[in-house]
N, C-alpha and C positions, 0 to 999 in steps of 0.2 A: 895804326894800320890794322885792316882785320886778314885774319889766320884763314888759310885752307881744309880742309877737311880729304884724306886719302882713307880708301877704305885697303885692308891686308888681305892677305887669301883668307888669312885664318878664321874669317868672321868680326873681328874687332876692327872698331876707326878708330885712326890717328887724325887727332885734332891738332894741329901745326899751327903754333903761335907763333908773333913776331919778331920774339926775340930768338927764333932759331930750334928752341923746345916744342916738347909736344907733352898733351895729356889724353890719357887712355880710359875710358869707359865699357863694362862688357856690354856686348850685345845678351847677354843671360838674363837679366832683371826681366827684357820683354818675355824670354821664354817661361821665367818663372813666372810671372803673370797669368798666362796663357793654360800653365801648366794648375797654380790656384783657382780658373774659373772651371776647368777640366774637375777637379775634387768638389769644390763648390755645387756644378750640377749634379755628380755625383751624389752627394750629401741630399741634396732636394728628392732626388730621384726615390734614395733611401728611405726621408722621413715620410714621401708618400704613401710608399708599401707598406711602411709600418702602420701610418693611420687608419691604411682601409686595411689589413690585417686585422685590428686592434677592434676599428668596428663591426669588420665580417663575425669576430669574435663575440663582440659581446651582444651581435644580434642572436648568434645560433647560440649564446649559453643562455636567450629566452625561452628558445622554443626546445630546448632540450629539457629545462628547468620547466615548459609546459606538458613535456612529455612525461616527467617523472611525477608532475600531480596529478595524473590521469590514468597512468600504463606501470600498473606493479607487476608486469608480465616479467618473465625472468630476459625478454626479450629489451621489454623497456627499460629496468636494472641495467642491461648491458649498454645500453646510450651511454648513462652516466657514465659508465666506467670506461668506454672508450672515447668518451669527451676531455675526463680528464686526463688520459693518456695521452690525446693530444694535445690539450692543455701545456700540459708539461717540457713536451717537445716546442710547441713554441714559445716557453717561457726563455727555453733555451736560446733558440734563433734571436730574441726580441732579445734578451742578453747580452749577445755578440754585438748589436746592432749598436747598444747603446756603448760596447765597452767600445766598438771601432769609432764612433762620437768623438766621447772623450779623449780618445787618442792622439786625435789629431786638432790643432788648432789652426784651423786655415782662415787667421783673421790676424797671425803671427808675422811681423813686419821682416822677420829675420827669414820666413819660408827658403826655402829652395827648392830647387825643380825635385832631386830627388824624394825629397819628405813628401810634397804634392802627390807625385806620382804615387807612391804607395799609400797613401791615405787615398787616392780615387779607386785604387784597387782591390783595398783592404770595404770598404763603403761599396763598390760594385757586387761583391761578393757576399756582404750584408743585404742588398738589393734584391739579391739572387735568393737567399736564404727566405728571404720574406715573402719574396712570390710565390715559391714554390710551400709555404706552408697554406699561402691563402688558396693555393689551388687548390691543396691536402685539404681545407676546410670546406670549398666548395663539394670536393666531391664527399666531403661526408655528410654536407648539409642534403645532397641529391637521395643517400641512401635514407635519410628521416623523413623524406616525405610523408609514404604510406603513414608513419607512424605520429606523425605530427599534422597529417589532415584529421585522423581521427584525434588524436588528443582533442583538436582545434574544435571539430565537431561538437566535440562533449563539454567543453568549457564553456560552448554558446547555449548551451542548458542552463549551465549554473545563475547567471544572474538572472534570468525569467523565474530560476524556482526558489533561490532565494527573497526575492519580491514576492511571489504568488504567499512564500511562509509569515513575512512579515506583512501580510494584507490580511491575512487570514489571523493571526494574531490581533492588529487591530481590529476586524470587524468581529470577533470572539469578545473579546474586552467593550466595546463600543456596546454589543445586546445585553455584557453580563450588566452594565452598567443601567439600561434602560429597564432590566427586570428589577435590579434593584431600586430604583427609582419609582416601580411598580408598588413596590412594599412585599415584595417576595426575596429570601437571603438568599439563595443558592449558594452557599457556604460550600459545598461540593465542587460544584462547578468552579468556584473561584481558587479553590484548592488546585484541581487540575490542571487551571489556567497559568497559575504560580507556578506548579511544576514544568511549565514549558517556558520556563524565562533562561537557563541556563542553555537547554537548546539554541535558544536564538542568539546567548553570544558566545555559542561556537559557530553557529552560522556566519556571525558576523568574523569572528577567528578566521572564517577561509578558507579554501581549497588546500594551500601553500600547507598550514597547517595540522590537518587533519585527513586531506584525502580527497579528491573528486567522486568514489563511488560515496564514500561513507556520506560525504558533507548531500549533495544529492538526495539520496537516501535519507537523512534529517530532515531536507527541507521537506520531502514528500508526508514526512510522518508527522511532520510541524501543520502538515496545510491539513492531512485526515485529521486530527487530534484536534485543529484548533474550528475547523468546518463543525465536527461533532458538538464540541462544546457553545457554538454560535447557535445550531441550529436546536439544542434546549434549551438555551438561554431564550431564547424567541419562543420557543413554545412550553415556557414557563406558563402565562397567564391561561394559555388554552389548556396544559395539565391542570391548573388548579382549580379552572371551571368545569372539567371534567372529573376531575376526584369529588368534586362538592354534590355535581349530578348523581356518580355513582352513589356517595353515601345517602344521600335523599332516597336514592330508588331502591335501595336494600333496606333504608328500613323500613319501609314502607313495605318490602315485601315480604318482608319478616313478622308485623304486623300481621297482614293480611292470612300470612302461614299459621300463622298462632292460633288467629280463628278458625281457622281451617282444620287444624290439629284436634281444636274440642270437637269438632263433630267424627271426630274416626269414631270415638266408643262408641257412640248410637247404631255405626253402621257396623259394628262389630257384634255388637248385641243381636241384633237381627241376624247377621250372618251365624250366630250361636243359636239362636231358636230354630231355622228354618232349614240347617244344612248340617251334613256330617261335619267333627272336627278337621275332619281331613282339607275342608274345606278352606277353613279359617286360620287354624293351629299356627301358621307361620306371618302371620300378622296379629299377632298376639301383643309382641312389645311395640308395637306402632305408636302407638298415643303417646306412650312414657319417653323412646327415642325421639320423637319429634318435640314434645316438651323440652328435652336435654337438647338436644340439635338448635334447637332456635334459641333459648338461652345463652349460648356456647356463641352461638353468631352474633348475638347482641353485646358479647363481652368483645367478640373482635372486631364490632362494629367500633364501639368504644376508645378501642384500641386504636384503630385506623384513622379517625378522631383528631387524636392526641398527634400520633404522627403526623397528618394534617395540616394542625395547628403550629406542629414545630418545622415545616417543611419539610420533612425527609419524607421526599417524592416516591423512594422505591419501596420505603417500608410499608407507607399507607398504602399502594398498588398491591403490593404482596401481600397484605391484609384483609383487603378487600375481595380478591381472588379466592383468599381461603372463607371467607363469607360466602360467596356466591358459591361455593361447593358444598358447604354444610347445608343451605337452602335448596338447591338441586335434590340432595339425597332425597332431604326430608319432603320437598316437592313431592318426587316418585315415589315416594313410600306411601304417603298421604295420600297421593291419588291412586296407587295400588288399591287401596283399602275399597273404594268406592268403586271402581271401574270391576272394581271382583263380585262385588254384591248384584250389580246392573247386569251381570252378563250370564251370571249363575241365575236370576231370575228371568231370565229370556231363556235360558235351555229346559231351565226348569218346566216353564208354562209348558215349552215345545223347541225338542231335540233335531226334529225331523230336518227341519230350517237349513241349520248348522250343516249338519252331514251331507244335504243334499249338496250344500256348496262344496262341500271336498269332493262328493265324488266326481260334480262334474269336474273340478279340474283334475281330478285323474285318467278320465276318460278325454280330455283333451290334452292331455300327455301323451296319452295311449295313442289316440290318434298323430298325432305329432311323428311320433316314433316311428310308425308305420310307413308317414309319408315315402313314396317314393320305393317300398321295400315290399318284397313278400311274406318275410320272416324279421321280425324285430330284433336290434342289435340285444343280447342278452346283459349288457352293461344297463340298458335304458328300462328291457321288460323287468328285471328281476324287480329291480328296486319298485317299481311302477305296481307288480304285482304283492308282494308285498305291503304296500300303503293298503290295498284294497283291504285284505284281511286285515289290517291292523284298525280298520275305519270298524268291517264286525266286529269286531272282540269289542271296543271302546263302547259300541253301543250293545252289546249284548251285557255289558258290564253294569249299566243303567237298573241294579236289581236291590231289592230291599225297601224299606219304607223310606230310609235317607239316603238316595243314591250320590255318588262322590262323584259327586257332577264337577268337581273344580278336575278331577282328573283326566274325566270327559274330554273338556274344554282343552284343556293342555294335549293331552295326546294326539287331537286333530290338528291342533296347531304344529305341534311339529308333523304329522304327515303332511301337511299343506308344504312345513319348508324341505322336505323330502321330495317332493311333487316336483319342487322349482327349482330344485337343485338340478334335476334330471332333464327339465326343458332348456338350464341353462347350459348343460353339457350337449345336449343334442345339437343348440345351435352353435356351441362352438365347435365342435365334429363337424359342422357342417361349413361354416363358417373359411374351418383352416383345410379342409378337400377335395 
């Protein structure tokens, strides 16, 4: 026969079998159940907040750690240190989290409603710890904006200029390669080029490493340094066809100087027959210095040569410079010599020439000066007056059988640049009033 089933006030059924007995079961097993899915969601609830904690975390210790290869501000120093402050603080929470975990085993067949309950309670509160540090991380990620746009800014530099160095490296390498291939060493160049290799594996080192100004900063001086040495390496062969020009055309005009030089003495000699000392007296060692001069330039022609030959670009240049100065001198002295004898035999024949040309431009000072005036500024007449008499004296000076016509000659020249000085000042008086 089967049994009935009565239920008690007190929450328990009595199951009534046939022989008169009964057996008892709690109603608590359903509660505990009820009570295990309660901790259960709890537990979920929990390991959510810890994982987006956990990634809120390790995304802001990016951009903090971008902050700090960017911003040595004692501003951005302070990120770090209050990153890891917080750090620390949720190492704590994330702690609790895991010890209220282990705590509780709610997969334990022996459960009770109480151990449930406080494990839901103890993991709520774990729950609660973890939100509240992910808001604490929100709002700190809010206060890094300003400082982590700029970081962000400046790190979108870095890989443009790191590239721009390592391009600039290989197209430096790539020319020094092509002049060599010329049959020119550039031993120099290739020198400099070596010295920029450790640069580039600090560049490749990193930001992390070294620094976003400094690294920056490298690659900029990686791209000047390695531009410079590309763009002589390329103009290697047009140096060398330009050094081979100069030295052809200096000796040639060294040559040509040299013949030039034997004929100072004949004009010297005439300037001795036909003129006072005073005349000549300072182109006396002319012939002997230009001999020395052009000698002297044919040994640094030689020189320049050699260097040439061995490539070193800047000695043969600087050689050749100092050539073309030793030929200059000697040029102007040479041609002193001749252009003195031509111009003393023009005053000679006839003075009148010369003088008349001064005075008109003093008398078109003169006039100048007046423009515009009743009475002349006495900055403009003094000087103005002045040149006139110094024009008489020069030619009253014309006296004796050998007149010192070279003194002549010189003293009108400078009243000419006396003359011009004055018209230059009237027009700027006029100019700035």
């Amino acid at each position: 026969m089967g049994g009935r089933s009565t239920d008690g006030g007190d929450g328990e059924r009595a199951d009534v079998t046939t022989s008169g007995g009964t057996r008892r079961w709690g109603w608590g097993s359903g509660r505990t159940e009820n009570k295990r899915a309660d901790a259960q969601a709890a537990k979920d609830a929990a390991a959510e907040a810890f994982y987006e904690l956990d990634s809120a975390q390790r995304d802001l210790r990016i951009s903090v750690e971008t902050i700090n290869a960017v911003d040595d501000s004692p501003q951005g120093r302070q990120v770090a240190a209050d990153f890891a402050e917080l750090g620390t603080r949720i190492d704590q929470v994330s702690h609790r989290y895991i010890t209220a975990v282990d705590a509780h085993d709610l997969d334990r067949d022996d459960l009770d409603a109480g151990t449930a309950d406080r494990a839901r309670a103890d993991l709520e509160q774990a729950r609660r710890e973890l939100e509240q540090s992910r808001t604490e991380l929100e709002r700190f990620r809010e206060r890094l904006g300003p400082l982590l746009d700029r970081a962000e800014t400046q790190l979108a530099r870095l890989a443009p200029a790191v590239e721009r160095a390592r391009q600039g490296l290989l197209q430096a390498t790539t020319a020094l390669e092509n002049a060599r291939t010329a049959g020119l060493q550039a031993d120099d160049l290739a020198a400099r080029l070596a010295a920029l290799s450790p640069e580039l594996t600090k560049l490749n080192e990193g930001a992390g490493r070294h620094g976003l100004p400094e690294t920056l900063e490298r690659a900029d001086r990686v791209v000047r340094e390695a531009e410079a040495i590309r763009g002589e390496a390329e103009r290697l062969p047009e140096r060398a066809a330009e050094t081979d020009r100069r030295l052809s055309s200096l000796r040639t005009r060294a040559q040509a100087l040299d013949t030039r030089a034997g004929k100072v003495e004949p004009v010297l000699s005439e300037l001795r027959r036909r003129f006072s000392a005073a005349c000549w007296q300072d182109l006396q060692e002319v012939p002997q210095q230009a001999v020395r001069t052009v000698r002297q330039a044919e040994e640094k022609l030689r020189e320049a040569q050699q260097a040439r030959d061995a490539q070193r670009w800047v000695e043969a240049t600087s050689l050749l410079a100092t050539v073309r100065a030793l030929l200059n001198t000697t040029d102007e002295a040479v041609k002193a010599a001749g252009e003195r004898l031509q111009r003393l035999n023009e005053v000679s024949v006839d003075h009148s020439a010369e003088v008349e040309k001064v005075r008109f431009a003093i008398r078109d000072a003169q006039r100048l000066a007046m423009a515009g005036r009743s009475t002349p500024d006495p900055r403009h007449a003094e000087p103005l007056d002045r040149s006139v008499q110094r024009v008489d004296d020069a030619v009253a000076g014309l006296t004796g059988r050998h007149p010192d016509y070279w003194r002549f000659v010189t003293e009108l020249d400078a009243v000419r640049e006396t003359v011009q000085e004055v018209v230059d000042r009237i027009r700027r008086d006029r100019a700035g009033g």
